[in-house]
N, C-alpha and C positions, 0 to 999 in steps of 0.2 A: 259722725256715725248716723245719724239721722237721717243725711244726704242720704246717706248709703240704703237705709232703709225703705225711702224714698223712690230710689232705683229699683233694689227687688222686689217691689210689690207690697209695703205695710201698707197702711191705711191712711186718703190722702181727700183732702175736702175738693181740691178741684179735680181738673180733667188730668186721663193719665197722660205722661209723655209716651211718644214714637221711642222705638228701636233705636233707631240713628241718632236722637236726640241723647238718648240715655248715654249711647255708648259715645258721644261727643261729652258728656259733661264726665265720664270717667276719664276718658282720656286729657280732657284739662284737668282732673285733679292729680291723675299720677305723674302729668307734666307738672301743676305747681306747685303742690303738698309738699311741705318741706317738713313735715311728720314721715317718718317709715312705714309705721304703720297705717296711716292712710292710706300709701301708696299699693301698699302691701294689699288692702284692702278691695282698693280701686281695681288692680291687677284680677285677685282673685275674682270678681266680677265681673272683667271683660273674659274670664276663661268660662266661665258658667254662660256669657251670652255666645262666647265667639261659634259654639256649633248652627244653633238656630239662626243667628245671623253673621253668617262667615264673609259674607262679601264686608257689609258695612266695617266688622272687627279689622279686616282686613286692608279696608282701606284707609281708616282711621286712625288704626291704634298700632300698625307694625311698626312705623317711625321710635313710637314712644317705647313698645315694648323693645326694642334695640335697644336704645337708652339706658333702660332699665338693669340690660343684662350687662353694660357698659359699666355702669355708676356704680349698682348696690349688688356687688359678688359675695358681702360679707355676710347678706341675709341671703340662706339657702332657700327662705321658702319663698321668698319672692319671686328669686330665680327659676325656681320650681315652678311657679306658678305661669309666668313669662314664657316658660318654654313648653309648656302645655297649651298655651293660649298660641302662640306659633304655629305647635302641630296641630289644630283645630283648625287654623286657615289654612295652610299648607299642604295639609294630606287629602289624598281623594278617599281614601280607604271609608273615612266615616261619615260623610255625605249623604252615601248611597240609603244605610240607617236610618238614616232622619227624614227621609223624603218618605209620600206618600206614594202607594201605590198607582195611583192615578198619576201622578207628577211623573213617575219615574221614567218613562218612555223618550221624553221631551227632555232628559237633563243629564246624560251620560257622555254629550260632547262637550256640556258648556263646564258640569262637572273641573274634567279634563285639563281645560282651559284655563277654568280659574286655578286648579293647584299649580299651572305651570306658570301664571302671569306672576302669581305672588310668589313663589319659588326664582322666577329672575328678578324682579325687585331686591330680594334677600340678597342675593349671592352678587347682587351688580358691584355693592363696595365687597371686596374679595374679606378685609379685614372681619364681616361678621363670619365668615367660615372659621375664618383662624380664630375667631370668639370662640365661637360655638367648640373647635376642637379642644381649647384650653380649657372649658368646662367640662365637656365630656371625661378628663381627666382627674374631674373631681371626685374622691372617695363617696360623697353624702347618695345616696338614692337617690335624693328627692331633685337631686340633680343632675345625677350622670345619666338615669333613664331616661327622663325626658328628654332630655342631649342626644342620646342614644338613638332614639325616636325621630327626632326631626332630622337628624341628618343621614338616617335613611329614604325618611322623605324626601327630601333634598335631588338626594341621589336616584331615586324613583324619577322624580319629575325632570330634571336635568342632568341626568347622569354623567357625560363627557367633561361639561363645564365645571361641573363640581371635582370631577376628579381633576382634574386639570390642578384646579386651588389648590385641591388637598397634594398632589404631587408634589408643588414647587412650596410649599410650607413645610419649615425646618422639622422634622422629624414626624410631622403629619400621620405617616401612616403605620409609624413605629407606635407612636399612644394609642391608636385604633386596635394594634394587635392585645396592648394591654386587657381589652377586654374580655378575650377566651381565657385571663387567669382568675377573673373576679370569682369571688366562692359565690355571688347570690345568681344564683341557677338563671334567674326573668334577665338578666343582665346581662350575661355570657350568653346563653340563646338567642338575646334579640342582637348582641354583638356578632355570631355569625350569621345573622339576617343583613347586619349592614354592611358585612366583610363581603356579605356575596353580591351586591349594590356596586361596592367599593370596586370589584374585581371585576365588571362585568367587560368582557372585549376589550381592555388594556393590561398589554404585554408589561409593560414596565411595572407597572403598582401588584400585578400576579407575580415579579418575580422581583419584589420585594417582601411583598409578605411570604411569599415562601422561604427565604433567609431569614426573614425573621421568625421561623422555627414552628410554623402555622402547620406542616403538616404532622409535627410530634404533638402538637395538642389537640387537633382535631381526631387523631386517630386515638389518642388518649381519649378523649371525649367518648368518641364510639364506642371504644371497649368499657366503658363505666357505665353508659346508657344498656349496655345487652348488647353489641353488636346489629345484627339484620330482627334481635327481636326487639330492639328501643325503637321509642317513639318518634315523633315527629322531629326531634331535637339530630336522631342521629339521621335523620329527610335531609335535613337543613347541611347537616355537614359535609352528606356526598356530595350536593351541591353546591358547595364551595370548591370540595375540592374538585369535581369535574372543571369548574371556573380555572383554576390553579393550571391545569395539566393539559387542557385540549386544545390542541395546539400549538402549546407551547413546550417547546424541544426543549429549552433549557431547564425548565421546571420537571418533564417529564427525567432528563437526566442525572438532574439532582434527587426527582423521589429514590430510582432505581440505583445510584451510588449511596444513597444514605440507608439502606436496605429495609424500605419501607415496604416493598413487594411482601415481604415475606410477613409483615404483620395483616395483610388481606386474607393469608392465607383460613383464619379461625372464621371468617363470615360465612362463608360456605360449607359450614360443616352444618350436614341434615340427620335427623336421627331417622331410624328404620319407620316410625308414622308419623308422614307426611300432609297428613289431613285436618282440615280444619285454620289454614295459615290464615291467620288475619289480612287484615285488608291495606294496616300500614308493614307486615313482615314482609309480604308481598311489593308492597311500594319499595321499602328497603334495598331489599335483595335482587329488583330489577334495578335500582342507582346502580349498587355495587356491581353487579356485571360491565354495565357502561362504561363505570369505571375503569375494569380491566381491559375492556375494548377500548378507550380511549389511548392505554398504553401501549397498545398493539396494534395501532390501526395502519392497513395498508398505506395512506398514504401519510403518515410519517414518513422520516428517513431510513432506509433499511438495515443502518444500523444499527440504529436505536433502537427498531421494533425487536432487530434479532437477539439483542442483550436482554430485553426485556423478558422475550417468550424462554431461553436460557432461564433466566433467574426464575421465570415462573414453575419451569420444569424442576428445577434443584432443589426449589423451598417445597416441592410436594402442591404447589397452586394447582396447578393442570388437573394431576389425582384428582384432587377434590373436584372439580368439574365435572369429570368424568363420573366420579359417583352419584351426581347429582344428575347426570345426565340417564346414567340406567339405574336410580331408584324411581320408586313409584307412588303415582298420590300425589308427584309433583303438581302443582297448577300448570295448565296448557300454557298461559303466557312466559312462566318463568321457565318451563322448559323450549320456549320455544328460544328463549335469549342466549339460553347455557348453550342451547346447539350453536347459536352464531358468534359466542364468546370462546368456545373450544376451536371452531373454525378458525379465528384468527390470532391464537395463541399458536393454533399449529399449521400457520399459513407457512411454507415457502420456508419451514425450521424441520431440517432431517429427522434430528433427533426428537424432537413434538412428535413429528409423523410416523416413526417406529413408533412409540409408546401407544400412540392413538391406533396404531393397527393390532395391536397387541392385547387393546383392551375386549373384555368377552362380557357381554350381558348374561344377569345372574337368573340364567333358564335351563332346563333342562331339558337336552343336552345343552351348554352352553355355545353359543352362539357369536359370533365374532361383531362388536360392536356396529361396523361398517356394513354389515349381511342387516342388524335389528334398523337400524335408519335410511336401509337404502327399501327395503320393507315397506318401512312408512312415506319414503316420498312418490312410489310407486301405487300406492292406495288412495283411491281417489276419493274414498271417506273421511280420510285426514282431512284437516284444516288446511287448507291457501298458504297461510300463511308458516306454516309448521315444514310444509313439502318445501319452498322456497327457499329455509332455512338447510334444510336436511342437504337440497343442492348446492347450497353455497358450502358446508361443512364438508361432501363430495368433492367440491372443487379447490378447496381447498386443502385438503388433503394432498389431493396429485398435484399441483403447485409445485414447478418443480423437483418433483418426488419423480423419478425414472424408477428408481425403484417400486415404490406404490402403482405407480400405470404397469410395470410389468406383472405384478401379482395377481392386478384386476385384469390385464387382457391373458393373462392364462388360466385363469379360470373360464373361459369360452373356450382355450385348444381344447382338441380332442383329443391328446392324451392327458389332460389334469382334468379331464370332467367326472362325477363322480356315478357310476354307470348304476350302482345301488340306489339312486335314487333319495337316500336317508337325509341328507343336506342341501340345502340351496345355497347357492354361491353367490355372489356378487356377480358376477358376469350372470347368469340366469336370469337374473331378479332386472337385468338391464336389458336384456331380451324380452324378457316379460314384457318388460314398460314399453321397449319400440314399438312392439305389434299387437298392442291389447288396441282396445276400442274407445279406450277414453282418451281422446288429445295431448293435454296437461300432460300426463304422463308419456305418451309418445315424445313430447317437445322436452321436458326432465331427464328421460332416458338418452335420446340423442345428444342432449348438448353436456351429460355426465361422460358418456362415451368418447364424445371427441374430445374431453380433457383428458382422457387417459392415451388420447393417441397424439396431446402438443406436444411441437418439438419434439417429436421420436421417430425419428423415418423406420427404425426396426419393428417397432410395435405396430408401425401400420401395414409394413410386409406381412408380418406375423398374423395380422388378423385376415390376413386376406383365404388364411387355411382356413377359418370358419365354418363347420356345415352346418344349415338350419334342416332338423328336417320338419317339411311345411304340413303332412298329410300322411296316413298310411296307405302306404302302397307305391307313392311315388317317392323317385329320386332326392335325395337330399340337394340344397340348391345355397349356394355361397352366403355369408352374410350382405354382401357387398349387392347379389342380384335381388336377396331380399328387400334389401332399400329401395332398390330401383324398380321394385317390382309394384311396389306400397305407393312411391311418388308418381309411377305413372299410372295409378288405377283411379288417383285422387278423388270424386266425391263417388265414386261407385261405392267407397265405404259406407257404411253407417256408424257416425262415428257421437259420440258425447262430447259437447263444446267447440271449438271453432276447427274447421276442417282445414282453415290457413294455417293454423296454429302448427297441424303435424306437420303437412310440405317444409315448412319453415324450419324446422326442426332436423327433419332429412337432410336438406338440402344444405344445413351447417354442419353438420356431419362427414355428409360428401366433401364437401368442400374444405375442411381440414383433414379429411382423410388422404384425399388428393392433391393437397399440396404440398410440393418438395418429394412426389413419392414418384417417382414416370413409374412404375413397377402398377403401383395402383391406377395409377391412369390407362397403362396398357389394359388392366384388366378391366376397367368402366370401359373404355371404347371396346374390347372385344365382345360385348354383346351390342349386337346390330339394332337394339331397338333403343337404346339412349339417345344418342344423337339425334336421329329425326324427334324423338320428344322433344326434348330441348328448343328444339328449331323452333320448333311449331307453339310451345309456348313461348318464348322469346320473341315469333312474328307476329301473335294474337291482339288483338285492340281486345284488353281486358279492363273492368272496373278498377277503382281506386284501391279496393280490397289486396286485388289479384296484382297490382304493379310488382308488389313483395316480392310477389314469388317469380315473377320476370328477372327482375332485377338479380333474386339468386339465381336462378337456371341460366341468364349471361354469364355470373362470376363463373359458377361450373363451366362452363363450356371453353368460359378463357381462362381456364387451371386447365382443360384438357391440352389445350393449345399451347401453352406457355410451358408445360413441364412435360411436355410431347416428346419420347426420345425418338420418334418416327420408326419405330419396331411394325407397325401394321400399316402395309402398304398402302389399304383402303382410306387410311384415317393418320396421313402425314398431316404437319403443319398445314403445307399449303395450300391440300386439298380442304382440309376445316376451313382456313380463312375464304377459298372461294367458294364455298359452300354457305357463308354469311353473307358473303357479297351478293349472293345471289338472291339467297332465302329469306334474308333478315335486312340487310344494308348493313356496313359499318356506321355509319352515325348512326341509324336506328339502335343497333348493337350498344354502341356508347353511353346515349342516352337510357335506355334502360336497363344499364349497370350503373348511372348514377342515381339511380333511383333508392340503393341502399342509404348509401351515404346522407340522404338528401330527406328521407322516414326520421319523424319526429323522435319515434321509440328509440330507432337506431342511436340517435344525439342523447336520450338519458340512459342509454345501457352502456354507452361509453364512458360514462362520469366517474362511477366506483365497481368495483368487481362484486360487493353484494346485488345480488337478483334482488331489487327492490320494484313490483309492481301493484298498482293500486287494485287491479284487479285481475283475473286468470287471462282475460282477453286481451289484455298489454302485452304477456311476456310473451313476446316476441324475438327479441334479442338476445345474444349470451356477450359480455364484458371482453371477454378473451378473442370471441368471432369479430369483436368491431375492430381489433386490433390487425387482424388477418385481414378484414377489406381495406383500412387504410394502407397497407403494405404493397395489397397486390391490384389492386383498382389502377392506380398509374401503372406500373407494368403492364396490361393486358394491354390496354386502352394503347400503348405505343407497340406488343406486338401484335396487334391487329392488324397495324398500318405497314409492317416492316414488309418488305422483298423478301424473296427465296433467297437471293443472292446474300442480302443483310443477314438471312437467318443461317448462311451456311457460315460464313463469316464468324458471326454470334458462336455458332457450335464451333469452328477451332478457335476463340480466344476460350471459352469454356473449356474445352480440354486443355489447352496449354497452360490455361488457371490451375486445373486440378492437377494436371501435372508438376505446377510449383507447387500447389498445396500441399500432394503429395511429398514431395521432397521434404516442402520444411519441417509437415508432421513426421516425417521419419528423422529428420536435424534435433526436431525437438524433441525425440522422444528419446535419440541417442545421447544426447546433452541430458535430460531428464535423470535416464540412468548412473551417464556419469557423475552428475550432482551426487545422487545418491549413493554412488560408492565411492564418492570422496567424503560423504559425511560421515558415512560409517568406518572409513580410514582415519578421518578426524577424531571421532570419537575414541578410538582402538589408540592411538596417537596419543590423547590426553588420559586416557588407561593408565597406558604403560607411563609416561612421566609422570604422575601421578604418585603409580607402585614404586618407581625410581627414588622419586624423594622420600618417600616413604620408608623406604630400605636405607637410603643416604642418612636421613635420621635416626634412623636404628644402630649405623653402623658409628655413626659421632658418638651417640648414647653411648654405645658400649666401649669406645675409645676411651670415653670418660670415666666410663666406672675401671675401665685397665688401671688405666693411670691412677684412682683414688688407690684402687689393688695395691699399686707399686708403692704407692706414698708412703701404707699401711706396712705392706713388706719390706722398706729400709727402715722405718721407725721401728719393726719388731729387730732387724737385726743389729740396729745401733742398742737395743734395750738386753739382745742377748749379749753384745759385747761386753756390755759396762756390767753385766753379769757374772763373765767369764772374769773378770778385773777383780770383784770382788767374789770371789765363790769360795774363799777362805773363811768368811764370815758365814755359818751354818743356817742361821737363822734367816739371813737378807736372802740366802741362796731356796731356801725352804719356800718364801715366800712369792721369789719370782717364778720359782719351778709354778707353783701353783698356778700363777697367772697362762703363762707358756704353755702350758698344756692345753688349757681353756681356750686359749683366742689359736693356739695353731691348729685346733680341731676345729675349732668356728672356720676359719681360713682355709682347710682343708675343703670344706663340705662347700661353702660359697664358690671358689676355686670349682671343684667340681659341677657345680651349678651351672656357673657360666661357660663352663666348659662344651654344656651340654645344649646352653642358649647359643653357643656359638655354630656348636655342629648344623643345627636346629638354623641359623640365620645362611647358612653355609648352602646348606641344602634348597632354602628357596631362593639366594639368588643364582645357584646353578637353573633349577627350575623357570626365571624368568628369562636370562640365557638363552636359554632351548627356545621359549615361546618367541624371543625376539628376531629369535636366529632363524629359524624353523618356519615359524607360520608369516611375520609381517615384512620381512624383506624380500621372501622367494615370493609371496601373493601381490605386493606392492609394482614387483618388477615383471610378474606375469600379467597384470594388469595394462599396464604402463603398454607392453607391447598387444595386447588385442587390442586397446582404445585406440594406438596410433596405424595399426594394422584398417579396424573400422574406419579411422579418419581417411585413410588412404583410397579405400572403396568410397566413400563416400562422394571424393574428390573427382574421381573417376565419374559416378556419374553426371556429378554437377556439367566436367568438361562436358559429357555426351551432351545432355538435352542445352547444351550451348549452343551445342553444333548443331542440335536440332532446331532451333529457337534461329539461328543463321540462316538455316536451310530453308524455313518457313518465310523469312522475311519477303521473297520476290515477291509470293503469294499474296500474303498480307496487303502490301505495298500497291497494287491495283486500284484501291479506291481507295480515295484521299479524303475520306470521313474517317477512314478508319487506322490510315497508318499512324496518324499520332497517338493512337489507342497503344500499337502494336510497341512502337519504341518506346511508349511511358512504361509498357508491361515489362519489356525486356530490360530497364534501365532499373526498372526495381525491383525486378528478378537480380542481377547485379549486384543492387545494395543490399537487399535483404540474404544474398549467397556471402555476401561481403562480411558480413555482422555472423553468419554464421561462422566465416569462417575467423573471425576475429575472436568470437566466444572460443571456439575451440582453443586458437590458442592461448588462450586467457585459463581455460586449463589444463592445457600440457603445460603450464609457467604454475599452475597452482600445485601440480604433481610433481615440476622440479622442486617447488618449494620444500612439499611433502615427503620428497625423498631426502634432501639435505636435513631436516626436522630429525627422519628416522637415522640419517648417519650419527646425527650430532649425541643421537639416545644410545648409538651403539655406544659411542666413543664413551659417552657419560658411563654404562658401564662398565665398558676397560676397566676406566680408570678410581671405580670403583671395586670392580676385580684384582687392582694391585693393591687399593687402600685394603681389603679381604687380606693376600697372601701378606703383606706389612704386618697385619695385626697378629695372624698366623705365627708368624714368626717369633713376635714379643712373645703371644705364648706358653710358645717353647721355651722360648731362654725364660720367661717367668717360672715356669713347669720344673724347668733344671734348677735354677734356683733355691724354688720353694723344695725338691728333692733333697740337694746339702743342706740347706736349713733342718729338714726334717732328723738326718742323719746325727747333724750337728746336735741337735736336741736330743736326740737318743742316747748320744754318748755321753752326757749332761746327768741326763736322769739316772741314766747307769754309775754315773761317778758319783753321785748324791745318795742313789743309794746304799751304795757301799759305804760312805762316809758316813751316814744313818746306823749302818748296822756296827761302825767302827766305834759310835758314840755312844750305843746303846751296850758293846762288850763292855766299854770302859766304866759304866755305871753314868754319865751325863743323861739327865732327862731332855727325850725330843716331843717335842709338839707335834698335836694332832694336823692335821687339813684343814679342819674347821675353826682350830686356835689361828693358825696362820693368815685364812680368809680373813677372820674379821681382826690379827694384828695389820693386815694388810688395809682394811678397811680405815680403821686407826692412824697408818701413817699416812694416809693418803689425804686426812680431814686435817693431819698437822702440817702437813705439808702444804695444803689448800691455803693454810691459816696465813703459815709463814709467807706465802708467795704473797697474800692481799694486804700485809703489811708491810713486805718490798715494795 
């Protein structure tokens, strides 16, 4: 101990020792002490130096301190102390503390360096990890935290290598889970501190801890901390479980099969004042949205996102968004998440997108959610980043949604417009944005617009009735001229923000307006002043700026070309193409149309469908439009180069296309039909057998209780026999009268009963009969002959365009590029007529089926109809029976009476009914006796 004192600084007559020196003569005592407590000693010593001198402890004492954790497991506080002196070399975290202000500049790489040199030392022999894990498993404090501790260091400074160990060590990461059930709070916190280490970009060890039951106790956690109002604790556990889920499919399908969705649902509930959220509620509540966007994110698998956004609509999640979306007081950032976490909950899911069009912000008058957001991304006061949000939540909406893009492009017809003036529409509020003066908004507005016109050739005919009017006093003028009118006037505006920005915005517009429409492209080319614009910017030597807008005004003009039905004489195909060759060049042409492709913007708006740009001046591109140039870029680019002859060519395999298409969609939609009314024959079919056995069982039932009838009805007549045998005896006769009366009035009324269950079971299977007879054999066979009658027409036309497809062939056959084209079509027109007609028969064979099904149901009830009149019969003959029995009893009671009144002239006392009942009751307890002693 003296040593010891020695070392921390008592009082010493010579010179003091060095750092290094001290912490060498610790580490030879706790290497030879063969005291515990010295070592114990020595240990705590080099933990009080190891901060101020981390390199020296570090390069001295880790060998020994291993040892230490090796040897003496049974003393915790050495180990304790061992493993605090570890995480003092090993962590950077406390470094940065101890250095000086001045120092600090010059010491944040080498920092770095050192925790990761001594961090590989540690983990070189794999054996101190599986140490270290086997104490982390130990109950004491003073040693599972610091365990806890360094081996998130560990995994800070090395992370892969460490997880590596911990993987392939027997149960490794199952004791690690242990941790989130420890009661002392410092312990379980810093345990998902090293869960989220543990989990960081490995698939395997995230989906082991998630079987190991990590998302039931973390979400327990959450809800015991407050939910979105706990502290940092429940910081720590969105981040885990984001670790857990992002990206990995298997984990995301096990949260949603174990129905964890539906416990998220409580985080998101806000009350009516919104103000005042702190600064970690806030942190909170932005994880937990991430969260649900990580379970819905586009590029997941689409099935998994579609189960998900499902489950989020059923458990009420969505709702709650949505409220949080139009209440107020929200913070800008957290509402600006909710708008892009509703966006892809109701991305590309029907049923999200009715609800979401359904929802009305709470104003008066109330206002349709999609009218309050489309508001704000058209206001150029809002924030950047809030409008960018508002468009992707636009875009996502109509995703798919035919329905949605027609509600929003009929609100611009002119008959759904509202002439009072009292409402803004969503179509209005996108006319606003094309032609205001502020860019941004012009480039929002157009690129909303053409998602309400993807993938819909109808809705882009539709919009072409559009009137704007521009002015009073003049003529209303097309929406379609108004684009074109805005694109060719270009910097004559004065406009707020980049002037490139709107063209660019137009000109995507056009260009998914225009393609797949020749209807709309007639109507671009019939005004005389597109074209030569086009030209003329197309043949321009313009700045870097202005290639952009070249590179669109090519694609335009090779969408006019390529979906050209040559309806205007002036503006054929092949007058466009020499019209380029002349004005522009083909290769020149080429080249700047690759000039989209080949725009840096272009390459990141093609990555994910959210509009994410750093600044207003980036968003240039729309996600969906880079899809549309890699589509049709090849295409122009080769009819540019084609002949007239190739493109007449081109136009009859296209008609002869459509004219297969045509056919097959009429094949399939007659097939469709048929489907469906063979399933509703099916159904109707399992109905009625169904009702069948149902009745079959009824009618056994009541066979059975006949027959207990009958059993009952020879046991009373063998009882009246033996009656009539003895009826000399007054009193045996007195007795059984008594009985006979009672059970043949019981029998009487019962009898009656079923009598009436009978009429009653009689009457509905006449009823089912009728329905069998009547409605599904005459409909079955009137069916039977339209389908085979339609197959017949159908047949007919196949031969014709056979013969037409024959007739064409000389034609075709002229140039030998293309007749292999011609025969592959006709040979799979063939197959595909073939299959058609194979389907068919496939079910005229499922309707004979369906017909022998419905004989077999008649037959079934025939022969139910005779088991009916069979039973009908019994009956009767039971009915006649129970009749002479009745009779027979009358005449009984008649001759008993008399014999009564014969007894009673004579002076013989007779017994009451009630004497009888219970003599009767009496013999019947000696008779009981006597039979259980036989």
């Amino acid at each position: 101990m003296n040593f010891l004192r020695g070392v921390m600084g008592g009082p010493s007559a010579g010179p003091q020792p060095s750092g290094a020196e001290t912490i060498q003569k610790l580490c030879d005592r706790v290497a030879s002490s063969t005291l515990l407590d010295d070592r114990r000693d020595a240990v705590r010593a080099l933990k009080s130096l190891s901060k101020k001198y981390r390199l020296e402890v570090g390069i001295q004492a880790m060998e020994h301190l291993i040892h230490v954790l090796q040897t003496d497991r049974s003393d915790s506080e050495i180990i304790g102390y061992a493993l605090d002196t570890l995480y003092n070399v090993i962590s950077n975290d406390l470094e940065e503390e101890e250095q000086d202000d001045s120092e600090e500049e010059n010491l944040p790489k080498q920092v770095d360096d050192l925790g990761s040199q001594f961090t590989e030392i540690f983990i070189k022999q794999q054996e101190n990890v599986t140490l270290l894990l086997a104490l982390v498993e130990e109950f004491d404090f003073h040693v599972r935290w610091p365990g806890v501790k360094l081996l998130t260091s560990l995994l800070k400074q090395q992370g892969p290598q460490v997880q590596q160990i911990i993987l392939v060590s027997p149960m490794g990461v199952s004791r690690l889970m242990d941790l989130l059930a420890d009661s002392r709070e410092v312990i379980r916190n810093d345990g998902v501190l090293l869960l989220q280490q543990l989990t960081r970009s490995n698939a395997a060890i995230q989906k082991i801890v998630a079987f190991e039951n990590a998302f039931e106790r973390l979400l327990d956690i959450i809800t015991e901390e407050g939910n979105s109002d706990g502290g940092i604790v429940v910081e720590d556990c969105l981040l885990l479980l984001q670790n857990l889920l992002k990206n990995n499919n298997s984990n995301q399908n096990f949260f949603k099969e174990g129905s964890y969705i539906q416990r998220m649902k409580p985080w998101f509930e806000v009350g009516d004042d919104n103000c005042g959220w702190s600064a970690q509620k806030v942190t909170n509540l932005h994880l937990m949205l991430q969260l649900v966007r990580v379970l819905v994110s586009p590029t997941n698998p689409p099935g998994a996102t579609s189960s998900c956004q499902k489950a989020m609509f059923h458990c009420g999640l969505l709702q709650q968004l949505c409220t949080i979306l139009m209440a107020t007081g929200v913070p800008a950032d957290i509402l600006t998440e909710t708008i892009n976490t509703v966006s892809e909950v109701i991305r590309g899911c029907q049923m999200n997108q009715d609800y979401f069009a359904s929802v009305n912000a709470p104003s008066n008058p109330p206002r349709p959610a999609i009218v309050v957001l489309l508001m704000s991304m058209v206001n150029e006061r809002q924030p950047f980043v809030l409008r960018c949000a508002v468009l992707y939540c636009f875009q996502c909406f109509l995703y798919k949604n035919q329905k949605g893009q027609g509600e929003i492009v009929s609100t611009l017809l002119p008959s759904t417009i509202d002439a009072t003036g009292n409402s803004v529409s969503a179509g209005q509020l996108l006319c606003g944005g094309l032609f205001s003066t502020d860019s941004l908004s012009n480039w929002c507005a157009a690129v909303a617009l053409a998602h309400a016109l993807q993938e819909n050739a109808t809705l882009k005919e539709q919009l072409l009735r559009v009137q704007l009017a521009t002015s009073i006093g003049n003529p209303p003028v097309s929406l379609l001229q108004q684009c074109t009118n805005i694109l060719s006037q270009g910097d004559k505006i004065d406009r707020r923000g980049s002037k490139v920005q709107t063209r660019v915005g137009l000109l995507m517009l056009l260009c998914t307006w225009l393609s797949n429409c020749s209807i709309a492209v007639t109507h671009f080319l019939h005004n005389p002043a597109n074209i030569p614009f086009l030209t003329g910017q197309i043949a321009e030597n313009l700045g870097e700026e202005e290639q952009l807008v070249q590179g669109l005004c090519a694609l335009l003009l090779g969408i006019s070309i390529y979906y050209n039905d040559n309806s205007l004489e002036n503006y054929r195909k092949e007058k466009l193409k020499q019209l380029i060759e002349k004005r522009i060049g083909r290769e020149n042409f080429i080249e700047k149309l690759g000039f989209i492709s080949k725009h840096e913007l272009y390459s990141r708006a093609a990555q994910k469908p959210q509009p994410s740009f750093s600044s207003p001046d980036h968003m240039m591109f729309d996600h969906e439009f880079t899809k549309l140039v890699k589509e049709l870029e090849g295409v122009i680019s080769k009819a540019i180069y084609k002949s007239s002859e190739e493109d007449k060519k081109e136009e009859e395999v296209k008609k002869t296309l459509e004219q297969h298409d045509n056919i097959v969609t009429h094949y399939k939609k007659v097939i469709r039909e048929q489907d469906q009314e063979l399933e509703e024959l099916k159904q109707r079919v399992n109905t009625l057998t169904s009702q069948n056995e149902q009745l079959q069982a009824t009618v056994t039932q009541q066979v059975s209780q006949i027959q207990q009838h009958k059993d009952q009805y020879n046991l009373l007549k063998v009882q009246l026999g033996k009656d009539a045998q003895h009826h000399n005896s007054h009193s045996d006769t007195f007795q059984m009268n008594g009985i006979q009366v009672e059970e043949v009035s019981k029998l009487k009324e019962e009898l009656e009963e079923w009598k009436n269950k009978h009429e009653l079971l009689q009457g509905q299977l006449r009823e089912k009969d009728s329905a069998i007879e009547k409605l599904e054999l005459e409909m079955l066979r009137t069916q039977v002959q339209l389908q085979s009658a339609e197959i017949s027409k159908l047949q007919l036309e196949n031969q014709k365009l056979q013969v037409t497809n024959t007739s064409a062939d000389p034609a075709l056959g002229d140039s030998g590029s293309t007749a292999p084209n011609s025969s592959e079509l006709e040979g799979r027109l063939q197959q595909e007529i073939r299959e058609l007609k194979s389907e068919v028969k496939a079910l005229s064979e499922e309707k004979e089926s369906l017909k022998q099904h419905l004989d077999s149901s008649s037959s079934t009830v025939a022969i139910l109809q005779d088991e009916k009149s069979k039973l009908q019969q019994e009956v009767a003959e039971s009915k006649k029976e129970q009749d002479d029995l009745l009779v027979l009893l009358a005449d009984q009671d008649q001759k008993l009476s008399a014999l009564k009144i014969k007894l009673k002239d004579l002076g013989v006392p007779v017994e009451d009914e009630d004497d009888i009942e219970s003599g009767d009751q009496g013999d019947e307890d000696e008779d009981g006796d006597e039979e259980e002693q036989d």
